[in-house]
mmJSON file of the N, C-alpha and C atoms, coordinates in Angstrom:
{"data_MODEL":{"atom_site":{
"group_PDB":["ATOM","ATOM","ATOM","ATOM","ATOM","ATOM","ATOM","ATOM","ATOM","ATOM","ATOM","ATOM","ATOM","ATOM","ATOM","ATOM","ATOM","ATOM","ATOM","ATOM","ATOM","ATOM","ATOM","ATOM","ATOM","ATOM","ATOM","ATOM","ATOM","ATOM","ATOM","ATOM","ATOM","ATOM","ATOM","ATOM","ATOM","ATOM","ATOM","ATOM","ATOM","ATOM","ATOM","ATOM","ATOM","ATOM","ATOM","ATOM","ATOM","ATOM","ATOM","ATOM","ATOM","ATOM","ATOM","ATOM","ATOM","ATOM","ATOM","ATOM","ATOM","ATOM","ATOM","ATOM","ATOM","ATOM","ATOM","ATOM","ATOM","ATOM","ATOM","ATOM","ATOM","ATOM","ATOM","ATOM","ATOM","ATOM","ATOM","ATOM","ATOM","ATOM","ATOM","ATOM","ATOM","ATOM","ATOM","ATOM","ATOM","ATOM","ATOM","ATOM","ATOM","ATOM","ATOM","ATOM","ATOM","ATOM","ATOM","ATOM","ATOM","ATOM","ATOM","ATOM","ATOM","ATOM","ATOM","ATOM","ATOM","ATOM","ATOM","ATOM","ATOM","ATOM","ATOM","ATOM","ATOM","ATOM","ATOM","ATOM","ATOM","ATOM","ATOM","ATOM","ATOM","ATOM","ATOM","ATOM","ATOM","ATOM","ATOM","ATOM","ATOM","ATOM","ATOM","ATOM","ATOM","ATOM","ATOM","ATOM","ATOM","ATOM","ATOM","ATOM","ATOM","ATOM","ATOM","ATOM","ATOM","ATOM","ATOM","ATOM","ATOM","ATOM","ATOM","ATOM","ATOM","ATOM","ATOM","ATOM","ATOM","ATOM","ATOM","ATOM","ATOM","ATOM","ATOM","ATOM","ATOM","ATOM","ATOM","ATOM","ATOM","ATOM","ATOM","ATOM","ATOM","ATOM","ATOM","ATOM","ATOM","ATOM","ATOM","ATOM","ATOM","ATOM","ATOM","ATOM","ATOM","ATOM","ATOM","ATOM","ATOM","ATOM","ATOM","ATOM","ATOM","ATOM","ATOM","ATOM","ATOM","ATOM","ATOM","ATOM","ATOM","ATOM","ATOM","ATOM","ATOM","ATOM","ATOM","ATOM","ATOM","ATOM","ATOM","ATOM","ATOM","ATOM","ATOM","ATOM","ATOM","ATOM","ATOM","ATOM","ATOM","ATOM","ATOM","ATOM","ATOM","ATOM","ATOM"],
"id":[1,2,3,4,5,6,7,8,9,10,11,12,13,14,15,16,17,18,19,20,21,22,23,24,25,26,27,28,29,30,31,32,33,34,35,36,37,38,39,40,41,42,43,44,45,46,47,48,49,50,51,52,53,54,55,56,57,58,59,60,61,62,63,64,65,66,67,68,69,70,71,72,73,74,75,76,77,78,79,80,81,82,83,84,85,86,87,88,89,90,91,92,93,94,95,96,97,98,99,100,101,102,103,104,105,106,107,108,109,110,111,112,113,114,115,116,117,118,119,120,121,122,123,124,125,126,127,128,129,130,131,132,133,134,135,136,137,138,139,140,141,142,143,144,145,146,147,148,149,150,151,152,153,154,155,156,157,158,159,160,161,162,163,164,165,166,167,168,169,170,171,172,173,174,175,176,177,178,179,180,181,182,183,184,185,186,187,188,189,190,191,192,193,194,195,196,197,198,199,200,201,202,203,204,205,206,207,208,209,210,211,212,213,214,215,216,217,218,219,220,221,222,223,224,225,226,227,228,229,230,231],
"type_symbol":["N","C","C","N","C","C","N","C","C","N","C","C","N","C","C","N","C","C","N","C","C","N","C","C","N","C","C","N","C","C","N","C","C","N","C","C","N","C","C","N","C","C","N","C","C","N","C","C","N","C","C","N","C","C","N","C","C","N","C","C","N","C","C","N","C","C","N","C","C","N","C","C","N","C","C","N","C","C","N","C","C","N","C","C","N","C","C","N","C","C","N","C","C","N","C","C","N","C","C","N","C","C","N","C","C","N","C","C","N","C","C","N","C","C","N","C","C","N","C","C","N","C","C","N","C","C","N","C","C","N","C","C","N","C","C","N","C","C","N","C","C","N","C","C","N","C","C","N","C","C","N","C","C","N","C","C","N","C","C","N","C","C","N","C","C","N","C","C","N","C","C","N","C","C","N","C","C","N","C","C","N","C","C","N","C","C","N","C","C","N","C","C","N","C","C","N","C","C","N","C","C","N","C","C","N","C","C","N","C","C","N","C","C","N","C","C","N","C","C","N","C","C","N","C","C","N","C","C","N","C","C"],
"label_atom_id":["N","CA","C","N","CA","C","N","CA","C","N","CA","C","N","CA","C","N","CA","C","N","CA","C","N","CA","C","N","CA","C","N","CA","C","N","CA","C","N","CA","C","N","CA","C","N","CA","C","N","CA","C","N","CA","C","N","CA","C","N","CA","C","N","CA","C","N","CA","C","N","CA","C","N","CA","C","N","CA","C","N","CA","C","N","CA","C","N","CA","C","N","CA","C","N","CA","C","N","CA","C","N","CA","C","N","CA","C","N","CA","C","N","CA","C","N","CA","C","N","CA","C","N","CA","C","N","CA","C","N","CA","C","N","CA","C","N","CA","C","N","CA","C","N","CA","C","N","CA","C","N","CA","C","N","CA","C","N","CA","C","N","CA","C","N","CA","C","N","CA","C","N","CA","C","N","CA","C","N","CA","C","N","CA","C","N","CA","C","N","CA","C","N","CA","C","N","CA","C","N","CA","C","N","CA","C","N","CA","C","N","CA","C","N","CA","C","N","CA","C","N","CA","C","N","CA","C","N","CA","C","N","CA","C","N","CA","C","N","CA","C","N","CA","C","N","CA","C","N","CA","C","N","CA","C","N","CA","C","N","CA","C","N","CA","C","N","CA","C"],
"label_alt_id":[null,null,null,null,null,null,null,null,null,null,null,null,null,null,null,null,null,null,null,null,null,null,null,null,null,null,null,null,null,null,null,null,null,null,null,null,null,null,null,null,null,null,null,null,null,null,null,null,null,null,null,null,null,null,null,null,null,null,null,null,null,null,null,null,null,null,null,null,null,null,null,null,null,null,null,null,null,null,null,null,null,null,null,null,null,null,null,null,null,null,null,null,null,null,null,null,null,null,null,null,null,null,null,null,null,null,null,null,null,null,null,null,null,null,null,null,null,null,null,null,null,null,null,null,null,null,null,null,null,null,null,null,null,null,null,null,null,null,null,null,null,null,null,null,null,null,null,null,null,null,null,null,null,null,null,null,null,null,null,null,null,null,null,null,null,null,null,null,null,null,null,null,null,null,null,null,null,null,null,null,null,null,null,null,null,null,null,null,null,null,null,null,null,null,null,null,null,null,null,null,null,null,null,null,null,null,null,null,null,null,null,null,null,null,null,null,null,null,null,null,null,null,null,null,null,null,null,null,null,null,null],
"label_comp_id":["UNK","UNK","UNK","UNK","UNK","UNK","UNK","UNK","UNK","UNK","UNK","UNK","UNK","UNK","UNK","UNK","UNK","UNK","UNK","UNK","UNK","UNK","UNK","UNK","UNK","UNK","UNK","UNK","UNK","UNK","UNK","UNK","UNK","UNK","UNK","UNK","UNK","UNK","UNK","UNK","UNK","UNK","UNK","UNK","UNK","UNK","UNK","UNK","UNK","UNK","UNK","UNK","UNK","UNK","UNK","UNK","UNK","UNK","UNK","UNK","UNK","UNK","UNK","UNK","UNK","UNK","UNK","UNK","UNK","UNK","UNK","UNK","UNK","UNK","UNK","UNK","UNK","UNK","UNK","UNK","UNK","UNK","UNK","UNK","UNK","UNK","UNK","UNK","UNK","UNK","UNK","UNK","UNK","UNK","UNK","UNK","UNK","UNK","UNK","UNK","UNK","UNK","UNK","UNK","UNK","UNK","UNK","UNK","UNK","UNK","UNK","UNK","UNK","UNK","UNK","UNK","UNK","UNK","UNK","UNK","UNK","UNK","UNK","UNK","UNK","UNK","UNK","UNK","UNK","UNK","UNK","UNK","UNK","UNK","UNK","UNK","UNK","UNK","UNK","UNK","UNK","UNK","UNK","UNK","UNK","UNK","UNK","UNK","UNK","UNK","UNK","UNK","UNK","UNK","UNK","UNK","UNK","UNK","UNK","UNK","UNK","UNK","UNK","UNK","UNK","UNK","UNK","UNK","UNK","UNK","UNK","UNK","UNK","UNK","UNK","UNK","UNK","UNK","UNK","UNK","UNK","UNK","UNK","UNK","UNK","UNK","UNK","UNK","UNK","UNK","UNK","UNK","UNK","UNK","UNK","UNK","UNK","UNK","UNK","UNK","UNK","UNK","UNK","UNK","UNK","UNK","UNK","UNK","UNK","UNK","UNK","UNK","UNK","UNK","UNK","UNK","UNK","UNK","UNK","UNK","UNK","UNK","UNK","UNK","UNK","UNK","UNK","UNK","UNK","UNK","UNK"],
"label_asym_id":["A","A","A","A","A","A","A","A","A","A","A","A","A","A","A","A","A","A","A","A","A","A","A","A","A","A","A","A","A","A","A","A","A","A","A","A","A","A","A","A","A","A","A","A","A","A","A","A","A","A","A","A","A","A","A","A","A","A","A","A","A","A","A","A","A","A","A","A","A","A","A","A","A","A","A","A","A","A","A","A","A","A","A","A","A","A","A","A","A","A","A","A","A","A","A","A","A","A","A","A","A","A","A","A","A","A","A","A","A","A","A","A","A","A","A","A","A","A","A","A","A","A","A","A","A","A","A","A","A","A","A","A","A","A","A","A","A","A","A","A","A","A","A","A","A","A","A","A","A","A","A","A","A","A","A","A","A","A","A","A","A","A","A","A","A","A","A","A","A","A","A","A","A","A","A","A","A","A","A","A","A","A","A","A","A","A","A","A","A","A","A","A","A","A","A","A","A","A","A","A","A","A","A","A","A","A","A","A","A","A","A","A","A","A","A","A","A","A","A","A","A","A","A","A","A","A","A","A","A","A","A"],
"label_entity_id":["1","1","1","1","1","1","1","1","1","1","1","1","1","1","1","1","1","1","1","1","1","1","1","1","1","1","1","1","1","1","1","1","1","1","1","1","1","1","1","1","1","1","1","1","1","1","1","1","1","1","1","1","1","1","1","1","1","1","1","1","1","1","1","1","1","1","1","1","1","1","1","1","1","1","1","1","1","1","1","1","1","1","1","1","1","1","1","1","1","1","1","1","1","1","1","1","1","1","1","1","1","1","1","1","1","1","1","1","1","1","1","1","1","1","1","1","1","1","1","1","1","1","1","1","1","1","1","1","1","1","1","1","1","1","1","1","1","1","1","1","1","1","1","1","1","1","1","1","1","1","1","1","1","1","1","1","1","1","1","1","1","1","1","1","1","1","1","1","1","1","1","1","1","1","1","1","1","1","1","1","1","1","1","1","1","1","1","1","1","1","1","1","1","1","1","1","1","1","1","1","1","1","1","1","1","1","1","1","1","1","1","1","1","1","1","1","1","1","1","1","1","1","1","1","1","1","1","1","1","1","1"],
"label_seq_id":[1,1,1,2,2,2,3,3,3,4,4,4,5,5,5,6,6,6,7,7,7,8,8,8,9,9,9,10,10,10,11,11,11,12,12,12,13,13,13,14,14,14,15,15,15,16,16,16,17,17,17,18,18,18,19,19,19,20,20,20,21,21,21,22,22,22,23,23,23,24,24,24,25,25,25,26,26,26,27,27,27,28,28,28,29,29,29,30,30,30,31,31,31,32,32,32,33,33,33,34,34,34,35,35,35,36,36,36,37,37,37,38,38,38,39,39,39,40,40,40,41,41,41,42,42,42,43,43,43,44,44,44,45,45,45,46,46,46,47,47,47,48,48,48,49,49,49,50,50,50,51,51,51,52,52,52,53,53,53,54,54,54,55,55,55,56,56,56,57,57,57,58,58,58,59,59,59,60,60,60,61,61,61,62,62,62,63,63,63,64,64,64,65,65,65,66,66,66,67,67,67,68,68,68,69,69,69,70,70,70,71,71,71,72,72,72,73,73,73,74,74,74,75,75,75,76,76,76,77,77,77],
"pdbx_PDB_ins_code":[null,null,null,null,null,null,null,null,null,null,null,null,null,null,null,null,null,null,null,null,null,null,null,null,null,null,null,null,null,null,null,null,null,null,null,null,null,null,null,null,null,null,null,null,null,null,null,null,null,null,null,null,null,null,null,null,null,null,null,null,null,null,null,null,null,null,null,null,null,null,null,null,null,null,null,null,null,null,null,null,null,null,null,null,null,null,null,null,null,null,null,null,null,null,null,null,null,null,null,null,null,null,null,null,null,null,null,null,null,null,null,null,null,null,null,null,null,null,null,null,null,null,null,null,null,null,null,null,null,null,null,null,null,null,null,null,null,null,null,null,null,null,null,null,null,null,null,null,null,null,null,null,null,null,null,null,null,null,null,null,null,null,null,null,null,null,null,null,null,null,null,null,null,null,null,null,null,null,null,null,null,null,null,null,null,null,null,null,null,null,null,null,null,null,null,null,null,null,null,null,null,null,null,null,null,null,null,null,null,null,null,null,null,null,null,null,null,null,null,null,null,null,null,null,null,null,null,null,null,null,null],
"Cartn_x":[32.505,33.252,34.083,35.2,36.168,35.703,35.822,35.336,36.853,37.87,39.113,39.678,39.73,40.818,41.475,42.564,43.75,44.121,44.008,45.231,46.1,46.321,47.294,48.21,49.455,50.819,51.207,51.92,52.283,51.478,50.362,49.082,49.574,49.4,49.443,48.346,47.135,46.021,45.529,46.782,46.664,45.372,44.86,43.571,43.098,42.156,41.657,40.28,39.146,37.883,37.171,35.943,34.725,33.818,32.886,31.04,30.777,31.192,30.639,31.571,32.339,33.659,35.069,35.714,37.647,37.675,39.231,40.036,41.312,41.28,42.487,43.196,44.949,45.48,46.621,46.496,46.766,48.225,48.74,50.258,50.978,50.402,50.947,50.972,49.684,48.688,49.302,49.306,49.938,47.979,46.891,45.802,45.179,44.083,43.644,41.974,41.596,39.934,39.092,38.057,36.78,35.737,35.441,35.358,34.238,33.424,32.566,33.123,32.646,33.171,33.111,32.135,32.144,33.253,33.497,34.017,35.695,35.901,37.243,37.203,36.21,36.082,36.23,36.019,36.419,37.937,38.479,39.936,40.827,40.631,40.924,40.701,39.754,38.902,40.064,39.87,40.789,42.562,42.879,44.081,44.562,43.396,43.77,43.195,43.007,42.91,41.257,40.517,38.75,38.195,38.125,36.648,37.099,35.923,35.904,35.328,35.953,35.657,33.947,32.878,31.678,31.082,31.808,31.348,31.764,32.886,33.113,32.356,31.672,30.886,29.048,29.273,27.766,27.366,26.289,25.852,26.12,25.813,26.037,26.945,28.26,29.537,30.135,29.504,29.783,30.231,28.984,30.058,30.71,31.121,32.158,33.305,33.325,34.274,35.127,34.198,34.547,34.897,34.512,34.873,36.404,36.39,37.566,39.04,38.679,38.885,39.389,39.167,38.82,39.734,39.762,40.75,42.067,42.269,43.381,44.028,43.119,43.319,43.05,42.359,42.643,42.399,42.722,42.798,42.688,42.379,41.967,43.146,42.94,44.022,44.179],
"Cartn_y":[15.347,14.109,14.255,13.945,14.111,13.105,13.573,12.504,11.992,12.111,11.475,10.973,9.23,8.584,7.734,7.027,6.424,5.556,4.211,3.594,4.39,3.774,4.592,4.185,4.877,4.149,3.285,2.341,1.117,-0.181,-0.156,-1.136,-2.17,-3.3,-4.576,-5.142,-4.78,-5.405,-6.989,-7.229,-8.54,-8.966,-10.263,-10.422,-11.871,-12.219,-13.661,-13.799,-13.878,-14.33,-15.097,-15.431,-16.4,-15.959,-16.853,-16.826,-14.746,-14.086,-12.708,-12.15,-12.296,-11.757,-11.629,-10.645,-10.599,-10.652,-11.114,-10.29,-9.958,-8.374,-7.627,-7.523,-7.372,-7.373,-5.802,-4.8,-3.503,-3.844,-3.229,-3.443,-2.359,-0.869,-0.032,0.268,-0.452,-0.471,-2.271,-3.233,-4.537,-4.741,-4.2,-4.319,-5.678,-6.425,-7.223,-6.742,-6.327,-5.868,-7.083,-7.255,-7.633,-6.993,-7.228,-6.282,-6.986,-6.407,-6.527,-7.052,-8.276,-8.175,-7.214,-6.177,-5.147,-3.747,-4.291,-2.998,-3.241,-4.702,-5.254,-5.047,-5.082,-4.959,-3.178,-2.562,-1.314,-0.855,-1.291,-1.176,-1.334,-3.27,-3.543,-2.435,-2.166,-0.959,0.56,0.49,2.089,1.632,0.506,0.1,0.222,-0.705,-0.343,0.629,1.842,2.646,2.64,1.637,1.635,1.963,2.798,3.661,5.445,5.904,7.058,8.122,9.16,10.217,10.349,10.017,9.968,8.942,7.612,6.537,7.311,7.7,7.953,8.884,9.521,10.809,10.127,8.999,8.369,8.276,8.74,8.934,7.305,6.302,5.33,5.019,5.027,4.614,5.533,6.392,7.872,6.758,6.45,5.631,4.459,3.723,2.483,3.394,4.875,5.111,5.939,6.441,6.81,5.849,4.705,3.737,3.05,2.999,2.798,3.862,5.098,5.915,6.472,5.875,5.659,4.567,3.465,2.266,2.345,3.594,4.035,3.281,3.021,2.457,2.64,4.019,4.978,6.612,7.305,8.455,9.302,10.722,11.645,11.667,12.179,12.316,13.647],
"Cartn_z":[-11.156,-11.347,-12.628,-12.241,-13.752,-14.916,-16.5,-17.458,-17.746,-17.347,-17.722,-16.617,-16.246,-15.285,-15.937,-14.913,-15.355,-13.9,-14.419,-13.33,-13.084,-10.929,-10.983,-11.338,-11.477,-11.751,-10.603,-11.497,-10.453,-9.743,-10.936,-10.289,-11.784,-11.371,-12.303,-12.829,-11.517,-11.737,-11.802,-10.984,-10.625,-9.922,-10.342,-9.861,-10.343,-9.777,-9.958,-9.672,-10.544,-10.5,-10.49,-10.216,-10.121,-9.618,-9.882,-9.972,-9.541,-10.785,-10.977,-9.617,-9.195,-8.394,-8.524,-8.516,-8.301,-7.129,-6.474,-6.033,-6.8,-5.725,-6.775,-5.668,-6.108,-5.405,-5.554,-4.704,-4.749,-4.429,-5.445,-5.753,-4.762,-4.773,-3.743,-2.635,-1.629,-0.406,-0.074,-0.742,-0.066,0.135,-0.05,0.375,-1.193,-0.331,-1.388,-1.355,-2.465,-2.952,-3.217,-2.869,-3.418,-4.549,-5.535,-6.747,-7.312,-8.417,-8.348,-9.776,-11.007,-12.47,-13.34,-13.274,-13.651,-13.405,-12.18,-11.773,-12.377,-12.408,-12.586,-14.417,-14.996,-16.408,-16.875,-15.804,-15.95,-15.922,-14.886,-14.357,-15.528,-16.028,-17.248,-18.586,-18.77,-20.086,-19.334,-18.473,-18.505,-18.606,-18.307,-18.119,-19.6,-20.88,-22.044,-23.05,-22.434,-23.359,-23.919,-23.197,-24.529,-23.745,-22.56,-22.217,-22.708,-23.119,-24.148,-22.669,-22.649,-21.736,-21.272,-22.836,-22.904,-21.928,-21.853,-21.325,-19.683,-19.119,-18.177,-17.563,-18.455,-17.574,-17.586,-17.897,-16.888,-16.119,-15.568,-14.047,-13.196,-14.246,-13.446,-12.959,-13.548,-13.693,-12.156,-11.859,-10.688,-9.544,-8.798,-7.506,-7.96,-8.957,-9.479,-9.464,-9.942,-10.322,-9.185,-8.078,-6.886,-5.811,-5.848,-5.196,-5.437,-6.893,-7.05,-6.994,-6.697,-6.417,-4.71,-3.979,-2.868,-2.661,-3.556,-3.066,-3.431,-4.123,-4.427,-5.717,-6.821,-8.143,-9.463,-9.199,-10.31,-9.851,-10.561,-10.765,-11.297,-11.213,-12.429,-13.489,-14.369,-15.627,-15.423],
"occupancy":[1.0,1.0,1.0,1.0,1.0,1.0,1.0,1.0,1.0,1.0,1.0,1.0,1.0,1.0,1.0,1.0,1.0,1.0,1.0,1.0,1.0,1.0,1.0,1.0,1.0,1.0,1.0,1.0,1.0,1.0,1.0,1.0,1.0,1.0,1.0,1.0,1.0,1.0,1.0,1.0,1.0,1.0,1.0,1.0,1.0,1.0,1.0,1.0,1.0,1.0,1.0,1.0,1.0,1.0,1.0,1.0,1.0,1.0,1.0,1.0,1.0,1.0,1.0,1.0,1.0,1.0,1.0,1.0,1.0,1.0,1.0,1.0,1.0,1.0,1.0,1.0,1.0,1.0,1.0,1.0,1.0,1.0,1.0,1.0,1.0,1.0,1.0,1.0,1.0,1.0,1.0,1.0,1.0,1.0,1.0,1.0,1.0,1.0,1.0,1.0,1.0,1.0,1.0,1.0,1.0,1.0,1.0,1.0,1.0,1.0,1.0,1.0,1.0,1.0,1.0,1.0,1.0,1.0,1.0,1.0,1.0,1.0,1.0,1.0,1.0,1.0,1.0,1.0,1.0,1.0,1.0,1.0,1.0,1.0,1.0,1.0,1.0,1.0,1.0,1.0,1.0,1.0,1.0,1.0,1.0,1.0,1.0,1.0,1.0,1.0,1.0,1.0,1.0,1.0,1.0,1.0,1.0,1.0,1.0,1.0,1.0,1.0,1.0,1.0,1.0,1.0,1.0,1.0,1.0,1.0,1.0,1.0,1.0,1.0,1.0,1.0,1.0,1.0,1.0,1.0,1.0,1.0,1.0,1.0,1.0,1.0,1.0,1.0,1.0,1.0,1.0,1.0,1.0,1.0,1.0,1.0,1.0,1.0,1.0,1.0,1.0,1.0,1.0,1.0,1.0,1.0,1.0,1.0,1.0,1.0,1.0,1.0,1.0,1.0,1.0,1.0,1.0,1.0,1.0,1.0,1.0,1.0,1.0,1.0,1.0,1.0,1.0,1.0,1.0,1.0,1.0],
"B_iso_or_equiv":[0.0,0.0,0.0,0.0,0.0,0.0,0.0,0.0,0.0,0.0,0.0,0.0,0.0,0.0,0.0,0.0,0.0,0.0,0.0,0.0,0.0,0.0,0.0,0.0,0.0,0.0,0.0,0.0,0.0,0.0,0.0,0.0,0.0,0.0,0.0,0.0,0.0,0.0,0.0,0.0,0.0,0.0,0.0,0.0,0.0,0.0,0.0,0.0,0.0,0.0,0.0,0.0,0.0,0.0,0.0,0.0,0.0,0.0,0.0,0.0,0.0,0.0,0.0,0.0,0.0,0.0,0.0,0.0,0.0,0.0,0.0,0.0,0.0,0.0,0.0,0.0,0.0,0.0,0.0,0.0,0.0,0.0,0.0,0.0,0.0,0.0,0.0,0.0,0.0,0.0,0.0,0.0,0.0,0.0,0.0,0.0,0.0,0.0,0.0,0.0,0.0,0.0,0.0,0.0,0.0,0.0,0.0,0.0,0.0,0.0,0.0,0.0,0.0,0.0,0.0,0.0,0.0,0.0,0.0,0.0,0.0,0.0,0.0,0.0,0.0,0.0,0.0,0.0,0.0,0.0,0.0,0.0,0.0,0.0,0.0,0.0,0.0,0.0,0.0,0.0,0.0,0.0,0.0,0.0,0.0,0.0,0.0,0.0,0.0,0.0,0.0,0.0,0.0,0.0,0.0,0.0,0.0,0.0,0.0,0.0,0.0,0.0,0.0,0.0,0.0,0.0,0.0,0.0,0.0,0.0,0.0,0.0,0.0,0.0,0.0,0.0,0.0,0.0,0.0,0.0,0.0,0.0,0.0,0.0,0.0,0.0,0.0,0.0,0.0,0.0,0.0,0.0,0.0,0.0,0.0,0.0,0.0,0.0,0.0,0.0,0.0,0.0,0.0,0.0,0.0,0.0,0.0,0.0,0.0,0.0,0.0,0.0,0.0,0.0,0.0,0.0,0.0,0.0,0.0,0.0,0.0,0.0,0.0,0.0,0.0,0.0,0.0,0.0,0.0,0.0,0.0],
"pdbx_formal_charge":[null,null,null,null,null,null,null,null,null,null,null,null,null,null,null,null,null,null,null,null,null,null,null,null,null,null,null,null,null,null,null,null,null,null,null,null,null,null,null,null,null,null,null,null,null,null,null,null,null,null,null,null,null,null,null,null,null,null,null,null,null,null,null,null,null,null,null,null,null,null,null,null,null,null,null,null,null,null,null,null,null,null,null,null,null,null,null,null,null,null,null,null,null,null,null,null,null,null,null,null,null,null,null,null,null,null,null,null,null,null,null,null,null,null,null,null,null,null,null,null,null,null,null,null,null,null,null,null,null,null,null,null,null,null,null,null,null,null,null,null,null,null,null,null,null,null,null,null,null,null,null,null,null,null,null,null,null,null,null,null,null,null,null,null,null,null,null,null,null,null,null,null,null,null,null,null,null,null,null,null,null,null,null,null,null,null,null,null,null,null,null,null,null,null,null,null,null,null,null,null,null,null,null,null,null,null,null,null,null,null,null,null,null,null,null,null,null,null,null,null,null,null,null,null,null,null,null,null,null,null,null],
"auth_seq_id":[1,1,1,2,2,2,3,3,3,4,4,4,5,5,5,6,6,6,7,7,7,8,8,8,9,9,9,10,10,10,11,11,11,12,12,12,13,13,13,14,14,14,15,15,15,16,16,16,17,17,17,18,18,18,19,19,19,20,20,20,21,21,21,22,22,22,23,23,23,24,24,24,25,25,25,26,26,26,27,27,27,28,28,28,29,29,29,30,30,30,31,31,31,32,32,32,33,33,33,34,34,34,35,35,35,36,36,36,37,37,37,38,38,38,39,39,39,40,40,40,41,41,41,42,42,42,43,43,43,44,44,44,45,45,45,46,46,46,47,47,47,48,48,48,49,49,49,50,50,50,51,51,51,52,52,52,53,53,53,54,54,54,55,55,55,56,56,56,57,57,57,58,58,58,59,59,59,60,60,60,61,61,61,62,62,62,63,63,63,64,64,64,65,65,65,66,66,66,67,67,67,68,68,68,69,69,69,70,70,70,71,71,71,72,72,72,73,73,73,74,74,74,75,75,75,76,76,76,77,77,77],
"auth_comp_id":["UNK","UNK","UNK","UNK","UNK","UNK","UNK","UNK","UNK","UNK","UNK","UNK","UNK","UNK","UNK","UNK","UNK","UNK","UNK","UNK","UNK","UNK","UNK","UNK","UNK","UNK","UNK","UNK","UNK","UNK","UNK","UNK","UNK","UNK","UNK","UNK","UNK","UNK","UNK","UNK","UNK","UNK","UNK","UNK","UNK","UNK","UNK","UNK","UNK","UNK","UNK","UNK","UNK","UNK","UNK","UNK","UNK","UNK","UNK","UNK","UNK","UNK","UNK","UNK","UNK","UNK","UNK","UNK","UNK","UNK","UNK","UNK","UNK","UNK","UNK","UNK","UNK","UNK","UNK","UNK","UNK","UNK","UNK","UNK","UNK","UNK","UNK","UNK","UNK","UNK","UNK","UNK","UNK","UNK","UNK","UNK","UNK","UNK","UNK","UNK","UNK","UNK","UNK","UNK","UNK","UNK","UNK","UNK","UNK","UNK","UNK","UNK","UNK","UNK","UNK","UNK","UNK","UNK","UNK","UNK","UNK","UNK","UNK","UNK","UNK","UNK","UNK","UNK","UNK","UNK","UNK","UNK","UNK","UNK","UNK","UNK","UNK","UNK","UNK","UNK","UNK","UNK","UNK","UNK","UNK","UNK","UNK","UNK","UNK","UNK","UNK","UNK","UNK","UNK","UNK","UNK","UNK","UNK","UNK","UNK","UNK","UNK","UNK","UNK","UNK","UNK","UNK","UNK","UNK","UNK","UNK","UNK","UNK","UNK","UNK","UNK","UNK","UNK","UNK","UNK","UNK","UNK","UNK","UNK","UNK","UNK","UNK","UNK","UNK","UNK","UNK","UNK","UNK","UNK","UNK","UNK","UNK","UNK","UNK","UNK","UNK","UNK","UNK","UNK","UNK","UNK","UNK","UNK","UNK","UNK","UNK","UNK","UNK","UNK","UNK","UNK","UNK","UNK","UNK","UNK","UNK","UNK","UNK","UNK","UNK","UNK","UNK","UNK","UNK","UNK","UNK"],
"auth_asym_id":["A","A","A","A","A","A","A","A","A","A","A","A","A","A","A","A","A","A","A","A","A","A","A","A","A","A","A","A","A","A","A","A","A","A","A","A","A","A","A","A","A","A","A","A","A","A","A","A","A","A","A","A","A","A","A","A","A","A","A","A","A","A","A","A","A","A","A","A","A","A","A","A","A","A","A","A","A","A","A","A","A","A","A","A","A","A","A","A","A","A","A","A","A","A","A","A","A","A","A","A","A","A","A","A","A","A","A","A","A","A","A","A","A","A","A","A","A","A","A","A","A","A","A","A","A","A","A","A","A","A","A","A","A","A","A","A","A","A","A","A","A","A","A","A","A","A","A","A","A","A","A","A","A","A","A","A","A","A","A","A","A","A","A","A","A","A","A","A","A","A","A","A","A","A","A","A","A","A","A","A","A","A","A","A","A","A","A","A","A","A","A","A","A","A","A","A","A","A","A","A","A","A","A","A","A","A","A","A","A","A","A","A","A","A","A","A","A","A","A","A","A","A","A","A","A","A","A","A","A","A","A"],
"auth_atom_id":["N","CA","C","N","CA","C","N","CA","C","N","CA","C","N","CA","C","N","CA","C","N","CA","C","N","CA","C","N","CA","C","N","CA","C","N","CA","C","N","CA","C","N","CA","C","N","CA","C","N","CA","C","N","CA","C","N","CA","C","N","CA","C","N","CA","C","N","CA","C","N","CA","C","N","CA","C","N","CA","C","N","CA","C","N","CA","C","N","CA","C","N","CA","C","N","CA","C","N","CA","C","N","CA","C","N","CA","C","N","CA","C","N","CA","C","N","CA","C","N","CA","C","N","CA","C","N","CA","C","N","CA","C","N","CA","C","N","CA","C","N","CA","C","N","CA","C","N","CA","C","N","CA","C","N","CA","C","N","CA","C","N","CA","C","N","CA","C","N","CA","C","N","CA","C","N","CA","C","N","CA","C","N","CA","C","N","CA","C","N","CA","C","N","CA","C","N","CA","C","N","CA","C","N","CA","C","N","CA","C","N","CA","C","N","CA","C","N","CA","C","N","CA","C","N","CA","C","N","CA","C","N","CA","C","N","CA","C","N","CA","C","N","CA","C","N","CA","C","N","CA","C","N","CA","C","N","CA","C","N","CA","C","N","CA","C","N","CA","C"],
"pdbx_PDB_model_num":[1,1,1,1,1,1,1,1,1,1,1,1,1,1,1,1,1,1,1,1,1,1,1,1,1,1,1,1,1,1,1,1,1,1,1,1,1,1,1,1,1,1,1,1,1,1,1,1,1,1,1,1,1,1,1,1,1,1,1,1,1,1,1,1,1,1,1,1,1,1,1,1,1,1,1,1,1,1,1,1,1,1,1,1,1,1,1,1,1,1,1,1,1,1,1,1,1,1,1,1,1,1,1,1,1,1,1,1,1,1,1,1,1,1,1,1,1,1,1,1,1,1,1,1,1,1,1,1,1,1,1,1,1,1,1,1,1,1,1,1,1,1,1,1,1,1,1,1,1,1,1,1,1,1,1,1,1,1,1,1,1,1,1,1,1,1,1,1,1,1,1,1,1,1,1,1,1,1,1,1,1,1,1,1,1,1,1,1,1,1,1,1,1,1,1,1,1,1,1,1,1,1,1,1,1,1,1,1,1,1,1,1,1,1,1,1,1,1,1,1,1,1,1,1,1,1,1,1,1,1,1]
}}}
């Protein structure tokens, strides 16, 4: 699993939450996500720059980060 990702280009990260849920709305796919707050607190954290390669190479973080990966909203660096 790579320790370096990145939104992809061209995502806004438009999104709207409640009771411990987003939806996101995929700027390149026209597709709308169901997300977990965590997972949307990640997106956000890689969008600006504050998750550290260390944090990324956590076993936990592995399927959040493949999943999102998969939805086509971030990517390796």
């Amino acid at each position: 699993m790579p320790s370096c990702w990145r939104i992809v280009p061209g995502q806004s990260l438009l999104h709207r939450g409640w009771d411990g849920a987003c939806v996101l709305y995929n700027d390149l796919s026209g597709d709308t996500h169901l997300l977990s707050d965590d997972a949307m607190r990640l997106l956000l954290a890689l969008r600006d720059g504050d998750v550290g390669a260390d944090e990324l190479a956590a076993p936990e973080l592995a399927d959040m980060l493949a999943t999102l990966r998969q939805l086509h909203l971030i990517e390796p660096c």
